[in-house]
PDB file as gemmi writes it, atoms N, CA and C in Angstrom:
CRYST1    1.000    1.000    1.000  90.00  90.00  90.00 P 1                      
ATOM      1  N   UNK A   1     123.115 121.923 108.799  1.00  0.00           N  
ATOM      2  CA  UNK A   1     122.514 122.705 109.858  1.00  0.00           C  
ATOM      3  C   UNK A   1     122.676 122.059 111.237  1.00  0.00           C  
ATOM      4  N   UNK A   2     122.565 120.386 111.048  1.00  0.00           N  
ATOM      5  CA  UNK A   2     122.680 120.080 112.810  1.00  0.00           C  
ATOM      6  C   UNK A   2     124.027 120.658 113.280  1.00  0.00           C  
ATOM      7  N   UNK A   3     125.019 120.832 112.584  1.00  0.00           N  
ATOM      8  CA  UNK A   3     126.415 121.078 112.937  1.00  0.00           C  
ATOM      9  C   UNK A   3     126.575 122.545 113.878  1.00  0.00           C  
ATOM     10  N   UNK A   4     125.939 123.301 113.522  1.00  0.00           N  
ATOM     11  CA  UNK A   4     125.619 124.324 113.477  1.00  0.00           C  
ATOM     12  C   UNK A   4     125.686 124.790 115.507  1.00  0.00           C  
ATOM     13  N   UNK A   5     126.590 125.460 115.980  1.00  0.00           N  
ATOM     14  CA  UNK A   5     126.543 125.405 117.110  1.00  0.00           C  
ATOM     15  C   UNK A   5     125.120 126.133 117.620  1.00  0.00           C  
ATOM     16  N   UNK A   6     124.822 127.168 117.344  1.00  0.00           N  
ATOM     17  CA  UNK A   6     123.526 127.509 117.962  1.00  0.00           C  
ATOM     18  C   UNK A   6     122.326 126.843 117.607  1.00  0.00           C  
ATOM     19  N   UNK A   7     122.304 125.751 116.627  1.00  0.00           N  
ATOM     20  CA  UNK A   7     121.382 125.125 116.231  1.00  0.00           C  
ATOM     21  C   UNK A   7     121.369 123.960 117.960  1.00  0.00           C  
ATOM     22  N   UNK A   8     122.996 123.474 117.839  1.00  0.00           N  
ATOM     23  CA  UNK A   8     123.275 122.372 119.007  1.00  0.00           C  
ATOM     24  C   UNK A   8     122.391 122.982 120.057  1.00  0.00           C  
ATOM     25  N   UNK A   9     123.094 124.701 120.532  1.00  0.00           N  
ATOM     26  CA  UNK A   9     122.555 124.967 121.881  1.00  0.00           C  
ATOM     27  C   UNK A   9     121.125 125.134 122.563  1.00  0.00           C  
ATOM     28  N   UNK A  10     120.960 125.042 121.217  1.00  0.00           N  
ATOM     29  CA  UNK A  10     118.737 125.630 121.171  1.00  0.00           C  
ATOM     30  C   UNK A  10     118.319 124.278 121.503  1.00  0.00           C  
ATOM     31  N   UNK A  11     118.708 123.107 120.720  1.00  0.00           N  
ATOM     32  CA  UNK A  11     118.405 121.798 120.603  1.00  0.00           C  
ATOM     33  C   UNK A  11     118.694 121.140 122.106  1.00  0.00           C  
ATOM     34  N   UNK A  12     119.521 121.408 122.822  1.00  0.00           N  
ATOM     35  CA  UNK A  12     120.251 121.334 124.256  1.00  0.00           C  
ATOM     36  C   UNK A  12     119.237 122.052 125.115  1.00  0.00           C  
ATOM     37  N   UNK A  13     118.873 123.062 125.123  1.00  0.00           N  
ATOM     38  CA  UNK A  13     118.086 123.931 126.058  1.00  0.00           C  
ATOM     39  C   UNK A  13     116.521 123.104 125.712  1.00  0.00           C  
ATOM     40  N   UNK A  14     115.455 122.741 124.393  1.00  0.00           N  
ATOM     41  CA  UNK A  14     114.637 121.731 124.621  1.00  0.00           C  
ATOM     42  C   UNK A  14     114.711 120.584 125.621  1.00  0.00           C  
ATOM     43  N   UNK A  15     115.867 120.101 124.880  1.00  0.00           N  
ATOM     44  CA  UNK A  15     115.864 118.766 125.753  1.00  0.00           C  
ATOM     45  C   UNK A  15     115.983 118.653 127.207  1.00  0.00           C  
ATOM     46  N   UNK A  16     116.786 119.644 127.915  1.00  0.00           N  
ATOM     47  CA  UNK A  16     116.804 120.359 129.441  1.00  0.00           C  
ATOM     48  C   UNK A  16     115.373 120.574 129.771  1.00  0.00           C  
ATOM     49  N   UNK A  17     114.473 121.231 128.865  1.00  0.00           N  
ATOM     50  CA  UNK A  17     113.172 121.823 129.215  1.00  0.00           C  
ATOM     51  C   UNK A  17     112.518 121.290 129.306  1.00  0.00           C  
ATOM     52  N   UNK A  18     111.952 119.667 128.726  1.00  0.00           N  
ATOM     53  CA  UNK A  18     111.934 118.661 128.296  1.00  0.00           C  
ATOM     54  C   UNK A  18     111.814 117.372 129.253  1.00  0.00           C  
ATOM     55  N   UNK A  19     113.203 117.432 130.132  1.00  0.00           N  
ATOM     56  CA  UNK A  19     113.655 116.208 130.771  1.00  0.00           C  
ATOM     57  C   UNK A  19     112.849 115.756 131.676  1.00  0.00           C  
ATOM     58  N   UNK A  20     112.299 116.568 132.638  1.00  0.00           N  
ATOM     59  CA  UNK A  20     111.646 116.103 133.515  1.00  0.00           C  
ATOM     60  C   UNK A  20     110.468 115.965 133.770  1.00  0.00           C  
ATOM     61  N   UNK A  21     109.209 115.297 133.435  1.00  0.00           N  
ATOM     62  CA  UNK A  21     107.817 115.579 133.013  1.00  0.00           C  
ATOM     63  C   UNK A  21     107.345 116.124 134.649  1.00  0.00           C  
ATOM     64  N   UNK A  22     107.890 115.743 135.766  1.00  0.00           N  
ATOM     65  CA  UNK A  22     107.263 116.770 136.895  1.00  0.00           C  
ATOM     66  C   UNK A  22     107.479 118.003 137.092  1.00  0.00           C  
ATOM     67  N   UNK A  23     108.467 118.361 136.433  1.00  0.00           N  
ATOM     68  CA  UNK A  23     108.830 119.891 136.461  1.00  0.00           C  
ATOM     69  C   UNK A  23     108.960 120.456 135.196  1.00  0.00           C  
ATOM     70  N   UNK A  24     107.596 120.171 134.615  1.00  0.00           N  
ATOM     71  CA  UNK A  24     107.797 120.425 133.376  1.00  0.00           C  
ATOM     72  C   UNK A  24     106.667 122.157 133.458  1.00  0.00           C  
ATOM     73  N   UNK A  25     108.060 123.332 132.399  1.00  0.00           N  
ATOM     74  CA  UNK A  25     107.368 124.679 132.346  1.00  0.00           C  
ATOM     75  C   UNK A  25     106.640 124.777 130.851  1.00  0.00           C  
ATOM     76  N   UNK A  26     105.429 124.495 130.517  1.00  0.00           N  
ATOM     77  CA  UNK A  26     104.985 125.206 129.322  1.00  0.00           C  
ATOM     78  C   UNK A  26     105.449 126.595 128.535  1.00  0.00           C  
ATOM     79  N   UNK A  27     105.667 127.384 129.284  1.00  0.00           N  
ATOM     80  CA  UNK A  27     106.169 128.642 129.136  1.00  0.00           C  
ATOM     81  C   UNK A  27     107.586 128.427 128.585  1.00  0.00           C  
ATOM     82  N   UNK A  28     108.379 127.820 129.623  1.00  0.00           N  
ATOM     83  CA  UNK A  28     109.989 127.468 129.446  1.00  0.00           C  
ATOM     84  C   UNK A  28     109.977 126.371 127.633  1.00  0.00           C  
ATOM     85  N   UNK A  29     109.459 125.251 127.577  1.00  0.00           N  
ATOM     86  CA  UNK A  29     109.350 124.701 126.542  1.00  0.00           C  
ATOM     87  C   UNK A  29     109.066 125.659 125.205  1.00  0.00           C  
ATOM     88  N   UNK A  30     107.966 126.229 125.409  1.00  0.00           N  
ATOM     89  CA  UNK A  30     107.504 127.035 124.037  1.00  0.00           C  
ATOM     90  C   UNK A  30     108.454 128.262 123.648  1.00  0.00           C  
ATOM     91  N   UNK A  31     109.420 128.905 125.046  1.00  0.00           N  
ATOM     92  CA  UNK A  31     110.301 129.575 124.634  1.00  0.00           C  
ATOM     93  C   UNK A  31     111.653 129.039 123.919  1.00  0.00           C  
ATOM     94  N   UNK A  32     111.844 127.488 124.692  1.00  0.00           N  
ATOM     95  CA  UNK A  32     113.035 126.799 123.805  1.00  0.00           C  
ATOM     96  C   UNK A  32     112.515 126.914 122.525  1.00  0.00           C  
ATOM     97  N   UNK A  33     111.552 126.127 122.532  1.00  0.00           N  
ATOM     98  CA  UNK A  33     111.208 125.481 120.800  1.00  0.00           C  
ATOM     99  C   UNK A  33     111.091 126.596 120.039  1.00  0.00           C  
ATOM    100  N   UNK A  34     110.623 128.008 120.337  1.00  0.00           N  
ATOM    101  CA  UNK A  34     110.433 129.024 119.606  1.00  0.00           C  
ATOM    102  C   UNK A  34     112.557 129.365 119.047  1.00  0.00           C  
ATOM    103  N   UNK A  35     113.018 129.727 119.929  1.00  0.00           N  
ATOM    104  CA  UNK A  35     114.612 129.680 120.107  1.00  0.00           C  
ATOM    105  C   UNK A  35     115.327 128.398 119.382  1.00  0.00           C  
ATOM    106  N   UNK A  36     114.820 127.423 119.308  1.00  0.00           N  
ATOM    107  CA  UNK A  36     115.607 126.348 118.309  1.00  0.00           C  
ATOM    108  C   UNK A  36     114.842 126.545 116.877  1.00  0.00           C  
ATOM    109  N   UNK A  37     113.971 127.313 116.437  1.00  0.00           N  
ATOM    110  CA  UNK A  37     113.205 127.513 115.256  1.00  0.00           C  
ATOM    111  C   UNK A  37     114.591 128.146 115.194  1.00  0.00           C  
ATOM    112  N   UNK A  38     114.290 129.545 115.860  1.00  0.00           N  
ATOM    113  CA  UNK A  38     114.905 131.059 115.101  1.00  0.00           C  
ATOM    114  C   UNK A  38     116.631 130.179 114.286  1.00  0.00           C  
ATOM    115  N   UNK A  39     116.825 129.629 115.533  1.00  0.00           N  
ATOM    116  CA  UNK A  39     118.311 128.990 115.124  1.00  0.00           C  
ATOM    117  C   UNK A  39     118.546 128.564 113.867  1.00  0.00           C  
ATOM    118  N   UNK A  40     117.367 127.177 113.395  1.00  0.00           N  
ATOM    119  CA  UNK A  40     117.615 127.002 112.215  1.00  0.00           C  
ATOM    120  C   UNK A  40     117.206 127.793 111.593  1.00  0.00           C  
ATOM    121  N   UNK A  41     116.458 128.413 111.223  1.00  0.00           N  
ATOM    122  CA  UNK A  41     115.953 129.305 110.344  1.00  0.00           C  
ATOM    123  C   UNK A  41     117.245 130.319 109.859  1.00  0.00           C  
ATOM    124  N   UNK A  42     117.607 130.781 111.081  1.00  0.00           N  
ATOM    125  CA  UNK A  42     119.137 131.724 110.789  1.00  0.00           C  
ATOM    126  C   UNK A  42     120.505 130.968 110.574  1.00  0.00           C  
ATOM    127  N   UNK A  43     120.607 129.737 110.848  1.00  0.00           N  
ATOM    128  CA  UNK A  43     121.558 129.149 110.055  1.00  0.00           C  
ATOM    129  C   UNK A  43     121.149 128.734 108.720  1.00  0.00           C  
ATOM    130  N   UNK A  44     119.839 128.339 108.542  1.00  0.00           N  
ATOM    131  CA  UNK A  44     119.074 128.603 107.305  1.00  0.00           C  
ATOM    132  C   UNK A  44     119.727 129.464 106.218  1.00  0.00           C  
ATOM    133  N   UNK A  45     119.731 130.444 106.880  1.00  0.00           N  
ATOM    134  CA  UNK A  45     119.808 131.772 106.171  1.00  0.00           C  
ATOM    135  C   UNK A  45     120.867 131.710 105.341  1.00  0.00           C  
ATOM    136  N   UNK A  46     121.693 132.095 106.127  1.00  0.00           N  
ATOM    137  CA  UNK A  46     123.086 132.128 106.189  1.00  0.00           C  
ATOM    138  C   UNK A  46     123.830 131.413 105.566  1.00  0.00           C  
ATOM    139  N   UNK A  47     123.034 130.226 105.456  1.00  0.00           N  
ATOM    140  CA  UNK A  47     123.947 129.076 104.141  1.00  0.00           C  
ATOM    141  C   UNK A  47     123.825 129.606 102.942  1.00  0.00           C  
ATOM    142  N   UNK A  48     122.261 129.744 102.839  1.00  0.00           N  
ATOM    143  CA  UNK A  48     121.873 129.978 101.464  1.00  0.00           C  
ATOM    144  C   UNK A  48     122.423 131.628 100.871  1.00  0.00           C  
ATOM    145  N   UNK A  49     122.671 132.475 102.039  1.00  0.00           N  
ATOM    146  CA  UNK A  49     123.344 133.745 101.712  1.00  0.00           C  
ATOM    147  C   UNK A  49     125.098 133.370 101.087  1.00  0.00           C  
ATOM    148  N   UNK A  50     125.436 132.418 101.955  1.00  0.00           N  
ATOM    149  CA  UNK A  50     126.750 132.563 101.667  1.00  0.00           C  
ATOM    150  C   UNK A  50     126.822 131.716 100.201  1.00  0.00           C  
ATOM    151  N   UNK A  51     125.951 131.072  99.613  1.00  0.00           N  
ATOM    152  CA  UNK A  51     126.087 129.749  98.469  1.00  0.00           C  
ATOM    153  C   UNK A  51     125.534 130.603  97.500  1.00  0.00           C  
ATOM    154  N   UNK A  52     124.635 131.932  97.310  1.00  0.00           N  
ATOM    155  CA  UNK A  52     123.813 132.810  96.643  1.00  0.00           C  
ATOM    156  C   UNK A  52     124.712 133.240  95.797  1.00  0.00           C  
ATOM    157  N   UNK A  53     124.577 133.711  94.571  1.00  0.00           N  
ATOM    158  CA  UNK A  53     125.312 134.554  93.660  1.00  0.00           C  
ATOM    159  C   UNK A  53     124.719 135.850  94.217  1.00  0.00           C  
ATOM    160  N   UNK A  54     125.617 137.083  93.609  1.00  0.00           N  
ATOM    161  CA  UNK A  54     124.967 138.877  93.979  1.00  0.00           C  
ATOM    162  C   UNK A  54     123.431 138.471  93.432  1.00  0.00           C  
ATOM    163  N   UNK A  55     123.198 139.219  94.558  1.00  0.00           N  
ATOM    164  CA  UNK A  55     121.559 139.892  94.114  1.00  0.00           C  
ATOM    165  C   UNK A  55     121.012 141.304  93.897  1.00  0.00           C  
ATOM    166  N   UNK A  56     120.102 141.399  93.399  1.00  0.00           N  
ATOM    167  CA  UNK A  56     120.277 142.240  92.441  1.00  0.00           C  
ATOM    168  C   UNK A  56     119.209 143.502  93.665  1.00  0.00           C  
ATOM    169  N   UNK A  57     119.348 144.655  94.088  1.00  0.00           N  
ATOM    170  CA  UNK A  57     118.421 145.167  94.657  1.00  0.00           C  
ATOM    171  C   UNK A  57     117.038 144.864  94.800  1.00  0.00           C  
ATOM    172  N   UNK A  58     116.477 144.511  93.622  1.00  0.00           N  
ATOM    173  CA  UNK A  58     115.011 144.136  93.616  1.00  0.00           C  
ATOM    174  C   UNK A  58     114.780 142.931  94.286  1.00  0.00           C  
ATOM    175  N   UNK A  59     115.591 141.986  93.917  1.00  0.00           N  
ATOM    176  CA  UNK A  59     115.765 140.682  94.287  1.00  0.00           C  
ATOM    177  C   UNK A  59     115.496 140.553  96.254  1.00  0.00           C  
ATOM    178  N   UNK A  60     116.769 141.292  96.561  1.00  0.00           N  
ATOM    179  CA  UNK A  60     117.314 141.411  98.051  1.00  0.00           C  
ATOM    180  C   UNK A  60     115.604 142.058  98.847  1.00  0.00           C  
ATOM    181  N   UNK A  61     114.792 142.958  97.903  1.00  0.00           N  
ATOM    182  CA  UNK A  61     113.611 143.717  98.320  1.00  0.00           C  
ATOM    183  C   UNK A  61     112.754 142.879  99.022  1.00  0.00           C  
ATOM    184  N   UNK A  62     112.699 141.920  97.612  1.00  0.00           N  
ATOM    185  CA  UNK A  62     111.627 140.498  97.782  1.00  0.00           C  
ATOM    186  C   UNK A  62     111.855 139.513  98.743  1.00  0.00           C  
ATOM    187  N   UNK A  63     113.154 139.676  98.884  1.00  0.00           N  
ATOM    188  CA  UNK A  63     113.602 138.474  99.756  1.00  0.00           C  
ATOM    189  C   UNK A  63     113.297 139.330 101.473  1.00  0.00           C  
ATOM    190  N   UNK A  64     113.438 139.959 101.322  1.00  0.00           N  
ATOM    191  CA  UNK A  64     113.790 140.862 102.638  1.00  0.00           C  
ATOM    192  C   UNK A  64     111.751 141.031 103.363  1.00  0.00           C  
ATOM    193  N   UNK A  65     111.025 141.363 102.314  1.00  0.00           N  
ATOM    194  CA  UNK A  65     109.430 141.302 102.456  1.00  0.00           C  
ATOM    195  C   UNK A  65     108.739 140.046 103.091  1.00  0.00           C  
ATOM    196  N   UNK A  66     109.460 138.819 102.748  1.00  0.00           N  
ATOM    197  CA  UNK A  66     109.252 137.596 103.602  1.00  0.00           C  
ATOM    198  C   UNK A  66     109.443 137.252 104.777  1.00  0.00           C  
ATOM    199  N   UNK A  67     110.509 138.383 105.409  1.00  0.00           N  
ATOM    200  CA  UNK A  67     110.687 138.130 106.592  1.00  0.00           C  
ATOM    201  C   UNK A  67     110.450 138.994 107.609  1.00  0.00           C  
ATOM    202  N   UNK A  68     109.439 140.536 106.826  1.00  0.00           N  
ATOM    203  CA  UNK A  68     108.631 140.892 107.628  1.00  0.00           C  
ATOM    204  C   UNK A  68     107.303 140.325 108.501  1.00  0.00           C  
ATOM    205  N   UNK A  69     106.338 140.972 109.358  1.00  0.00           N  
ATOM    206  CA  UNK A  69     105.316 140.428 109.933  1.00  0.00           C  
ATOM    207  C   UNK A  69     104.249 139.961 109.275  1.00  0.00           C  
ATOM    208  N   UNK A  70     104.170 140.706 107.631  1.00  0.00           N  
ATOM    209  CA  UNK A  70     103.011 140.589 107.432  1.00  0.00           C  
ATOM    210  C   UNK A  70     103.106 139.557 106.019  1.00  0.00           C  
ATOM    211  N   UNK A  71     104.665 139.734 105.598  1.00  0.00           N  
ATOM    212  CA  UNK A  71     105.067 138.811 104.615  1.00  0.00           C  
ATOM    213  C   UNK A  71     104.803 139.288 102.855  1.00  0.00           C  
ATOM    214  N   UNK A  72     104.379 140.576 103.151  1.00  0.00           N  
ATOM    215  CA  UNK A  72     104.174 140.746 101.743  1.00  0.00           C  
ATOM    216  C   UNK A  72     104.609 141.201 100.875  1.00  0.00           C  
TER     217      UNK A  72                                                      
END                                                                             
């Protein structure tokens, strides 16, 4: 996952957000760090999609319910 270029660029935009403790934006930070989650999470994904054997409709249902809002 570190390899992962949008993982790099999310991780890059913290550390920018980050650098300077006098000009430091709460707002700007919590939007990086939220944006370097999504990153790994979706390179996350994506590994484990591409390494997955077929799934089976029901399967894909369950999996797909976790990543609604309410998770259920």
């Amino acid at each position: 996952m570190p390899h992962d270029p949008r993982v790099q660029k999310a991780l890059s935009r913290v550390a920018r957000a980050t650098r300077h403790p006098a000009n430091v934006d709460p707002a700007e930070i919590a939007e990086a760090r939220a944006a370097l989650a999504e990153a790994k999470i979706q390179a996350y994904i994506e590994k484990a999609v591409a390494e997955a054997p077929p799934l089976s409709a029901e399967r894909r249902a369950r999996i797909a319910r976790l990543l609604t809002a309410d998770g259920a």
